[in-house]
C-alpha positions as CSV (number, residue, x, y, z in Angstrom):
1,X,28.0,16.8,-75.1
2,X,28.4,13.9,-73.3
3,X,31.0,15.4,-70.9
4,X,29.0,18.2,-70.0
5,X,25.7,16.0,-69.6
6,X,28.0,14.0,-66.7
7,X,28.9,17.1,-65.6
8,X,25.5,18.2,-65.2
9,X,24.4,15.0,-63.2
10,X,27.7,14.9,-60.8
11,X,27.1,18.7,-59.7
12,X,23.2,17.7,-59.0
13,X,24.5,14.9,-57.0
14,X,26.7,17.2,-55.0
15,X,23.8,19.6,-54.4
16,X,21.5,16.4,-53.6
17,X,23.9,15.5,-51.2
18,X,24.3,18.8,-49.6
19,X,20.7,19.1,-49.2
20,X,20.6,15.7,-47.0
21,X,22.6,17.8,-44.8
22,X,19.8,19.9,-44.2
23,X,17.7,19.6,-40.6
24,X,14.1,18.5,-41.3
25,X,11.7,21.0,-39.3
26,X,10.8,19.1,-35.6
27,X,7.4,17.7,-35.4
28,X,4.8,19.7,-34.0
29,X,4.3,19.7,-30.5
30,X,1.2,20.9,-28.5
31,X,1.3,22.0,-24.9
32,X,0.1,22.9,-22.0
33,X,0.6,24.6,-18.8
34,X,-1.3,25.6,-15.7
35,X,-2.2,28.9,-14.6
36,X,0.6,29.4,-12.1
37,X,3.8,29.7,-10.7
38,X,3.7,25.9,-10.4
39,X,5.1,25.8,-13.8
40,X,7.6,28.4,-13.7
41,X,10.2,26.7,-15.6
42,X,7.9,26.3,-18.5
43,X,6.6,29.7,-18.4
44,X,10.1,31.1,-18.4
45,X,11.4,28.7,-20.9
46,X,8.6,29.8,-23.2
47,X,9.5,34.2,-22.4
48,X,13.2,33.2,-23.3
49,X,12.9,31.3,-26.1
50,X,14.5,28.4,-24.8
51,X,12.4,25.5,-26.3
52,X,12.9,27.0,-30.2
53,X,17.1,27.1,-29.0
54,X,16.5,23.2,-28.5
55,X,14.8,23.0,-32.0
56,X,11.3,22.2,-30.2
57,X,8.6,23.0,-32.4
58,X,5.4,24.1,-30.4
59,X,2.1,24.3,-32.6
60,X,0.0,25.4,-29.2
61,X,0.8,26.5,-25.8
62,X,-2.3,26.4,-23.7
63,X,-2.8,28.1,-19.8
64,X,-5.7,26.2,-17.8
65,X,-6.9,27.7,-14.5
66,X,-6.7,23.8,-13.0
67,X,-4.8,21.2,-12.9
68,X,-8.0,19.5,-13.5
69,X,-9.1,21.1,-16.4
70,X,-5.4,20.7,-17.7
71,X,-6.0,16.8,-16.9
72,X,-8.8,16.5,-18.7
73,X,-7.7,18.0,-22.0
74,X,-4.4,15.6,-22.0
75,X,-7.3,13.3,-23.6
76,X,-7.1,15.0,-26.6
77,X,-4.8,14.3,-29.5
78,X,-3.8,17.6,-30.0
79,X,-2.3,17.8,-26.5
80,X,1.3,16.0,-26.1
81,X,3.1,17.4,-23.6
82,X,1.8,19.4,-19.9
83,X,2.9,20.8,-16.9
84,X,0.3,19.9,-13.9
85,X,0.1,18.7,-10.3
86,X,0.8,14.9,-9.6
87,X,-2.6,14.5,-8.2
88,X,-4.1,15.2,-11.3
89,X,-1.9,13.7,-13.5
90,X,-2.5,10.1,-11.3
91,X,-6.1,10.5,-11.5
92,X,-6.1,11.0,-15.6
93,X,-4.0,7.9,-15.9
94,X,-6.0,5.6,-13.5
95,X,-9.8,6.9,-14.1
96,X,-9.3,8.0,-18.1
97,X,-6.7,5.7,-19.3
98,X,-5.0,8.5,-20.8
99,X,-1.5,7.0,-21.4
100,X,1.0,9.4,-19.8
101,X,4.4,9.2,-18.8
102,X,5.7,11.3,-15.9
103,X,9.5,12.4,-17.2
104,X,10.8,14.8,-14.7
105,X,9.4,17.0,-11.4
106,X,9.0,20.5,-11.3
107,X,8.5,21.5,-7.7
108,X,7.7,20.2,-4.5
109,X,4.9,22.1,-2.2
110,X,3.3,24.8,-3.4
111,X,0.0,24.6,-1.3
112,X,-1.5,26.7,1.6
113,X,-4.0,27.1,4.7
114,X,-5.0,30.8,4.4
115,X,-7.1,32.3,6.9
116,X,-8.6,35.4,8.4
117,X,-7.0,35.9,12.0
118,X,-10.0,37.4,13.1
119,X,-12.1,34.3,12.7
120,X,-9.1,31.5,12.3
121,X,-6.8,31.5,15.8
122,X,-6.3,28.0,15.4
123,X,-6.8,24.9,12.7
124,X,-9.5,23.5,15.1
125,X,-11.5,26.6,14.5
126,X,-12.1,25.3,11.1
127,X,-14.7,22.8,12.7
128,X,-17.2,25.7,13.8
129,X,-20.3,25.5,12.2
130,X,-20.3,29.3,10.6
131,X,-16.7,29.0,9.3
132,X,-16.9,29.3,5.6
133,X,-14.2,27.5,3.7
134,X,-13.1,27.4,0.7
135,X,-11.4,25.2,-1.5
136,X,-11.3,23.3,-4.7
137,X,-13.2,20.8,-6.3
138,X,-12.8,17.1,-5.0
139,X,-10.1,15.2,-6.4
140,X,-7.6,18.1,-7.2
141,X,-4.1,18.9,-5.3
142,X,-5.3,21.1,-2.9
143,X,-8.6,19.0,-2.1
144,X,-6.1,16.0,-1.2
145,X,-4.2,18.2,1.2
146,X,-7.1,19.1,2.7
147,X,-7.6,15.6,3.9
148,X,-4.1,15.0,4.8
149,X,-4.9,18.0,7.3
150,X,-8.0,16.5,8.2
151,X,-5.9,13.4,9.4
152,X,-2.8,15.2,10.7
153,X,-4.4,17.7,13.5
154,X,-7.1,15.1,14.1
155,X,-10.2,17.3,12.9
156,X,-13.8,16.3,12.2
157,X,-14.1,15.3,9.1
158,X,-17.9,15.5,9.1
159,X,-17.5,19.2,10.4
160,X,-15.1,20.2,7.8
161,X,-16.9,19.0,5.3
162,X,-19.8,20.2,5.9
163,X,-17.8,23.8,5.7
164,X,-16.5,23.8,2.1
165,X,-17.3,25.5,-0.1
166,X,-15.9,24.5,-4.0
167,X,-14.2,27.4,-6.1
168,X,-11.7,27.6,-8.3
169,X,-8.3,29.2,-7.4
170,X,-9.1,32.6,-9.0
171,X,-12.5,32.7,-7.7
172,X,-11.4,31.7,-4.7
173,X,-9.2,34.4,-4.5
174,X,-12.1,37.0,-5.1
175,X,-14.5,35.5,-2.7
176,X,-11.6,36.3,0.1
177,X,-11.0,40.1,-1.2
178,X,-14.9,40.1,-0.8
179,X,-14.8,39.2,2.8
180,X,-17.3,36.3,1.5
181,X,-14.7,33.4,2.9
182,X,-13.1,32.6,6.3
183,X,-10.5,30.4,5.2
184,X,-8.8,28.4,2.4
185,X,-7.4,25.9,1.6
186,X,-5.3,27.0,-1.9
187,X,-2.9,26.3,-4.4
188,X,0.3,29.0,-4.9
189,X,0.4,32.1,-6.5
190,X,-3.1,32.6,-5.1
191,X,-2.5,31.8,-1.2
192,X,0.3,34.1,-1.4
193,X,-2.5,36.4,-3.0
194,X,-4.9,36.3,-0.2
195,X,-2.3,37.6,2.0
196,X,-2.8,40.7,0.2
197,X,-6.2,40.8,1.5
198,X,-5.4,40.6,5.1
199,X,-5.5,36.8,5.4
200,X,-2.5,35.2,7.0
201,X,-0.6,31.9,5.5
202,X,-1.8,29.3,8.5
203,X,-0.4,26.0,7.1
204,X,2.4,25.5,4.5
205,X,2.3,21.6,2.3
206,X,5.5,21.5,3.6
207,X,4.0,21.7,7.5
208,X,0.7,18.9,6.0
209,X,3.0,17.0,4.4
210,X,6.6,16.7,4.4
211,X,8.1,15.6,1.0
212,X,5.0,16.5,-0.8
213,X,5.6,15.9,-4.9
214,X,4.1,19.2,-6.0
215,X,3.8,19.6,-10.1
216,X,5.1,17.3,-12.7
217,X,6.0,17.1,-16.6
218,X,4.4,14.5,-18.4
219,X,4.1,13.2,-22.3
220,X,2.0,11.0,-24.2
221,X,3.5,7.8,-24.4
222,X,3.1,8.0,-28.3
223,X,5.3,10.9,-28.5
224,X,7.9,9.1,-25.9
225,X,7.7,5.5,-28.3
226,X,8.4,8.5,-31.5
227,X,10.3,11.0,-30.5
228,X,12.2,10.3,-27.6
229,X,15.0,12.9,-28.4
230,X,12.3,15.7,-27.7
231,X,11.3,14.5,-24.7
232,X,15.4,14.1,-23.8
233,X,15.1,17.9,-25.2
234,X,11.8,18.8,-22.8
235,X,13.7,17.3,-20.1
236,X,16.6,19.2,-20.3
237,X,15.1,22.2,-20.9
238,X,13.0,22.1,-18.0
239,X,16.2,21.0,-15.7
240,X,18.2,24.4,-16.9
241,X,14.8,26.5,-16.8
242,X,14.3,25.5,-13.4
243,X,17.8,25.7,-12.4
244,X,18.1,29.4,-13.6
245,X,14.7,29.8,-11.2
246,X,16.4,29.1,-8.4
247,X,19.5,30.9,-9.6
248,X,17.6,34.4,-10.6
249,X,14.5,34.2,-8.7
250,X,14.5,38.2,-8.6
251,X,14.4,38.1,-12.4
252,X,12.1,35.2,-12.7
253,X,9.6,36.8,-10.9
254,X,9.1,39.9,-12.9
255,X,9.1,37.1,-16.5
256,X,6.2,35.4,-14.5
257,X,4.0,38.2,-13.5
258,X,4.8,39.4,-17.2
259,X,3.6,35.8,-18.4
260,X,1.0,35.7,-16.6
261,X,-0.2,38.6,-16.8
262,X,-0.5,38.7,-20.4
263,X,-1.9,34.9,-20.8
264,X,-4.7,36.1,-18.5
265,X,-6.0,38.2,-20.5
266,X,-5.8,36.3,-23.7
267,X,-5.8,32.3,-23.5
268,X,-7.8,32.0,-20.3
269,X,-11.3,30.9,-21.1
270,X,-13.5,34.4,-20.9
271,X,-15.1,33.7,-17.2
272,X,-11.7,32.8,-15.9
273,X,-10.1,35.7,-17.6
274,X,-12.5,37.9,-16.0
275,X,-11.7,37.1,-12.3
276,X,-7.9,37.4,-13.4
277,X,-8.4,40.9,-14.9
278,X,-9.8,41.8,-11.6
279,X,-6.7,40.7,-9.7
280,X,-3.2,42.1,-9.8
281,X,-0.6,39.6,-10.0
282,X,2.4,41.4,-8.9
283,X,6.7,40.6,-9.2
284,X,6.7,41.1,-5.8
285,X,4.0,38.9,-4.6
286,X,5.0,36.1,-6.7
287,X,8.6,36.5,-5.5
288,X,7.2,35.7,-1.9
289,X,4.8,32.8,-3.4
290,X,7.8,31.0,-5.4
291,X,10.2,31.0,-2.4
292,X,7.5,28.8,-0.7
293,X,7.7,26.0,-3.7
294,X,11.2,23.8,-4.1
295,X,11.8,24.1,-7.9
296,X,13.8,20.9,-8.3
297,X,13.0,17.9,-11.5
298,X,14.0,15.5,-8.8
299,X,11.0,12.8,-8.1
300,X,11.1,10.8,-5.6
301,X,9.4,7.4,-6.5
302,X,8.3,6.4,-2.2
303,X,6.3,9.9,-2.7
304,X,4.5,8.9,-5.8
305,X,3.7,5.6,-4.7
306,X,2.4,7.6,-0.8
307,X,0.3,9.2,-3.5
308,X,-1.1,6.6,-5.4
309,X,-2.1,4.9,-2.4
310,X,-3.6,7.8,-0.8
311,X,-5.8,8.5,-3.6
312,X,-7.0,4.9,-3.7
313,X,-8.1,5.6,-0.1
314,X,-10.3,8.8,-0.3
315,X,-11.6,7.3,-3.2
316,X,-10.5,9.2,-6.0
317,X,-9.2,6.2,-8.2
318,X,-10.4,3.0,-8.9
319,X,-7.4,0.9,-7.5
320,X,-3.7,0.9,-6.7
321,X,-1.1,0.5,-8.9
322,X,2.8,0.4,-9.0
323,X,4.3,4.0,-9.5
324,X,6.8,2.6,-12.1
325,X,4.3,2.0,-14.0
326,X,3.8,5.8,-14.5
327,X,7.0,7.4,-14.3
328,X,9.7,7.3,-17.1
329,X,13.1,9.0,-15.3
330,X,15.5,8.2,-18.0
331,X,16.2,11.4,-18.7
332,X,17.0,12.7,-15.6
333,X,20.0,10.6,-14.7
């Protein structure tokens, strides 16, 4: 009896011991992503299934039609990881205090002038008094470009101003296929968009501002002091994701217009979703709007810092600070 009984207890050990073996199921992680080709590595690393192959667990995937909106929902708890323009992601750090880490680029450019050629022969047209131009609110990616314009072909501010005309991207986009704007000044897939419309791409970020840190990926510092083998994991996934971009961008177009075409319709609040129904987002034109972005997780820290200070100049943050503070590279070397 007493052989058997140690029997007993050796095989539960062994079983016990097998068990240890066994992976523990990866923490939740909720994300989110703007609404464009901006974040084409995430959107195509999502269609694949790339982040379950790296054992990434995600309990939300969320699309926002801004960068600003996506900014301000990083304040919630629920929200650990996103994919959104620098500007943005600066201004949540300095004005909220959210405590982000930037861990890896995602393109560079990405932002255009579009203009009717009937109206628009020139950028100083932009100055006349019955030009109507649109763009988006104050503070976002786009709105900073516009100033950097502003400064580089030496227009009137005042002028300009006095011009705009605040939209989002999709509405945007709808206000030009209604003939109800002369120009914009808009983030990509939509400038490529308006082109569609009979509007001609004017100015390129790349013309405004050469070496311009487009979108970003960034993490709660929580789930970097936790977890740092899943953000080694979301770093690396986003590197090969954006890698096979460049590699297939035939391909990657068609997952994107699929992507977003489908998360229009469904995760898009209902007013948003609305414009986007209205719109056709097709292979082809975001095949021409993603050769005008430089998918690369490369970040150059001089840019950030350009950034940081510029900000701190129009106004948009409270005060200057050092870019390492900010960024967290380790996984990109």
């Amino acid at each position: 009896m007493q052989r058997r009984l140690l029997l007993l207890l050796t095989g539960l050990l062994v079983l016990l011991s097998a068990g240890g073996c066994v992976e523990k199921e990866a923490a939740p992680i909720g994300m989110a992503v703007e609404f464009m080709d901006h974040a084409a590595c995430a959107y195509i690393s999502q269609d694949q299934g790339w982040y379950e192959d790296e054992g990434l667990n995600l309990s939300s995937y969320e699309s926002y039609a801004t960068g600003m909106a996506l900014a301000a929902a990083l304040a919630r708890d629920d929200i650990q990881v996103a994919y959104l323009c620098l500007v943005p992601a600066i201004n949540v750090y300095a004005n909220a205090g959210v405590p982000i880490k930037i861990v890896a680029g995602t393109h560079k450019y990405g932002y255009g002038l579009v203009v009717d050629p009937a109206r628009i022969k020139t950028v100083k047209d932009l100055e006349q008094e019955d030009i109507r131009l649109g763009c988006v609110r104050e503070g976002g990616a786009v709105d900073v470009l516009m100033h950097k314009a502003i400064e580089k072909y030496g227009l009137d501010e005042a002028k300009i101003m006095a011009n705009v005309q605040r939209m989002n991207p999709q509405k945007l986009t709808l206000a030009i296929k209604m003939g109800q704007l002369d120009a914009a000044f808009m983030p990509e897939q939509w400038a490529t968009m308006a082109e569609e419309s009979g509007f001609e791409m004017m100015l390129l970020s790349q013309d405004i501002w050469p070496g311009m840190e487009g979108s970003v990926l960034v993490v709660k510092q929580d789930l970097l002091d936790t977890h740092p083998e899943m953000v080694e994991k979301l770093v690396r996934v986003t590197r090969e994701a954006t890698d096979w971009t460049n590699g297939n961008p035939d391909e990657a177009a068609v997952i994107m217009a699929r992507q977003l075409g489908g998360i229009g319709s469904n995760l898009l609040p209902a007013e948003v979703a609305g414009m986007v129904s209205q719109l056709e987002i097709t292979p082809q034109v975001l095949l021409r709007s993603m050769e005008r972005l430089d998918y690369t997780t490369y970040i150059d820290c001089g840019v950030v810092q350009e950034t940081i200070d510029y900000l701190v100049e129009l106004g948009y943050i409270k005060g200057s600070f050092d870019a390492t503070e900010i960024l967290d590279l380790r996984y990109l070397q």
